[in-house]
C-alpha positions in Angstrom: 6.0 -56.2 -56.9 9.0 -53.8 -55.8 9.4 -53.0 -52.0 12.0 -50.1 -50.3 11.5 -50.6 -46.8 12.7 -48.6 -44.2 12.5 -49.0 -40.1 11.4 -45.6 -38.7 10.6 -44.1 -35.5 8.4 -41.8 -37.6 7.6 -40.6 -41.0 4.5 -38.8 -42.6 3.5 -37.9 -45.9 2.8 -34.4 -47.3 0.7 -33.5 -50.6 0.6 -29.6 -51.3 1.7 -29.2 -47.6 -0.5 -30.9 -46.3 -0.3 -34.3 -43.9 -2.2 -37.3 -45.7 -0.3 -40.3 -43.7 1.7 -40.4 -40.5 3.1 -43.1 -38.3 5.2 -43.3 -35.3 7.4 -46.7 -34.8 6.9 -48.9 -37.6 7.4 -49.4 -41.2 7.5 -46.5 -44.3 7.0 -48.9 -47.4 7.6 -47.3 -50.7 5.9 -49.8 -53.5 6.0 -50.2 -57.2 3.7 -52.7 -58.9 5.4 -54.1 -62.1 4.1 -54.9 -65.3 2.8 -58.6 -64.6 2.2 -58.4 -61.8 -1.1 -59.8 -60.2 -2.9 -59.3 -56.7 -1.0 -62.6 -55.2 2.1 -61.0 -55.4 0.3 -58.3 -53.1 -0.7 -60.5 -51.5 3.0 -62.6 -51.0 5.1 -58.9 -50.3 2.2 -58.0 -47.6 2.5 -61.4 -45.9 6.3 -60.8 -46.3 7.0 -57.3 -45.1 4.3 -57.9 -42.2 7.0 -60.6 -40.7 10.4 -59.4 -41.5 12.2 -59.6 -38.2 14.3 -56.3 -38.4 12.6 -54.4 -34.9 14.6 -54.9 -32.1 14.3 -57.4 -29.1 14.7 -56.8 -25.0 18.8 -58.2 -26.5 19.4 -55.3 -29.2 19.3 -58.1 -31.7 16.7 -57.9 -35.0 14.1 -60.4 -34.0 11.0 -59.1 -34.0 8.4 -58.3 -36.6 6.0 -55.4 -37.0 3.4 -57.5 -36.1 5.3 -58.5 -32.9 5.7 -54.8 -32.0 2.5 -53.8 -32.7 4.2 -51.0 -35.7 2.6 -49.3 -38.1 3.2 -49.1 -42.2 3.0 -45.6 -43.9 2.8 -46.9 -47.9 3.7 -45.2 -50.6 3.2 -45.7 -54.2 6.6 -44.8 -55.9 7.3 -46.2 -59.7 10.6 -44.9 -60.1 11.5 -48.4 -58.2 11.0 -49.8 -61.4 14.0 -47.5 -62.9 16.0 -49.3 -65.5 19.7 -47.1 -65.9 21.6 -49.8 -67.4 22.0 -47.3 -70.6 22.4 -43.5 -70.3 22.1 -41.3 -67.6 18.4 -41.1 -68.4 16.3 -43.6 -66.2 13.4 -46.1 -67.8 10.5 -46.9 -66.6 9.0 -49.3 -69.0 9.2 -52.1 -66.3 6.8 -50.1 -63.8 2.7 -51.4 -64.2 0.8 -49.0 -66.3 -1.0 -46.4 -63.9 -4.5 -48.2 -63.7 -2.7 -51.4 -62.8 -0.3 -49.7 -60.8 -3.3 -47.6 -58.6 -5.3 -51.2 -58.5 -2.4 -53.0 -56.9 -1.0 -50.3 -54.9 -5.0 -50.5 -53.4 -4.6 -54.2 -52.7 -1.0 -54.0 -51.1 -2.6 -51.4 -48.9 -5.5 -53.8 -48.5 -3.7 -57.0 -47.9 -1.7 -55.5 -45.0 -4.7 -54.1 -43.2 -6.4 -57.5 -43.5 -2.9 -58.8 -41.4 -4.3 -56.3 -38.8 -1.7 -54.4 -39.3 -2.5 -50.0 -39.0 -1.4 -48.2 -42.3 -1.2 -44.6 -43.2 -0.9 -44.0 -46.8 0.3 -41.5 -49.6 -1.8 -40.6 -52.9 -1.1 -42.8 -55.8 0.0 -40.7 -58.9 0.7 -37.4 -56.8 3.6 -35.0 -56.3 4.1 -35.9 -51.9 7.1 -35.0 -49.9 8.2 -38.2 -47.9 9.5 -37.0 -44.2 11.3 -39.9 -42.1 13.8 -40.8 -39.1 14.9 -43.8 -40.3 15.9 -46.3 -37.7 19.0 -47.9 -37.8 19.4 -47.1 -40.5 17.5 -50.3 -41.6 16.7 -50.0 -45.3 16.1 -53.3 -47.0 15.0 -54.0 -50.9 12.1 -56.6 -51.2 10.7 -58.2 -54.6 8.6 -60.9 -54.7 
């Protein structure tokens, strides 16, 4: 699985103007499942992005984890992670899961970070959302496990 993960003091998701997931301080997550992918790699990027120190301690310096802080994750599904553009100017996207794979694991990411007690807000898998964020930092890192 494919991981964008941004620190942000806020961020919510939108589907025909309307709010479907918000956070304050935390984590926005945008995930791709790949093809071949299986539920431990959920499983693995969950456990993963759960204890990235990249928040802040009383010293300024990036020590703690969302868990340590308590944060929130707002998930979104977003295949265009998978974009090969190593020809053209045309991205590809035969690396991305097909959609029923892609929905099932996108379901067990969300899953497998709620059973690490941690609160998530999501987006809908497969529609057209608008992503609003303050991005923290910026703190932006790439994740693939």
């Amino acid at each position: 699985m494919r991981a964008l993960i941004q620190r942000v003091t806020r961020a919510h998701v939108t589907v025909d103007g309307h709010t479907i997931g918000a956070i304050e301080q935390g984590l926005l997550i945008l995930v791709c499942a790949m093809k071949g992918d299986m539920p431990a790699q959920s499983a693995q990027l969950a456990a993963k992005v759960s204890k990235l120190r990249i928040f802040k301690d009383g010293a300024g310096k990036m020590n703690l984890s969302l868990k340590d802080i308590g944060g929130s994750a707002l998930i979104v599904s977003q295949f265009t992670l998978a974009a090969d553009t190593s020809r053209g100017n045309r991205p590809g996207f035969s690396m991305a899961a097909p959609p029923d794979d892609g929905r099932a694991l996108y379901q067990q990411f969300i899953a497998d970070m709620q059973a690490l007690d941690i609160t998530v807000a999501t987006g809908e898998f497969g529609a057209d959302m608008a992503v609003d964020l303050v991005n923290d930092g910026p703190v932006t890192l790439w994740l693939d496990v």
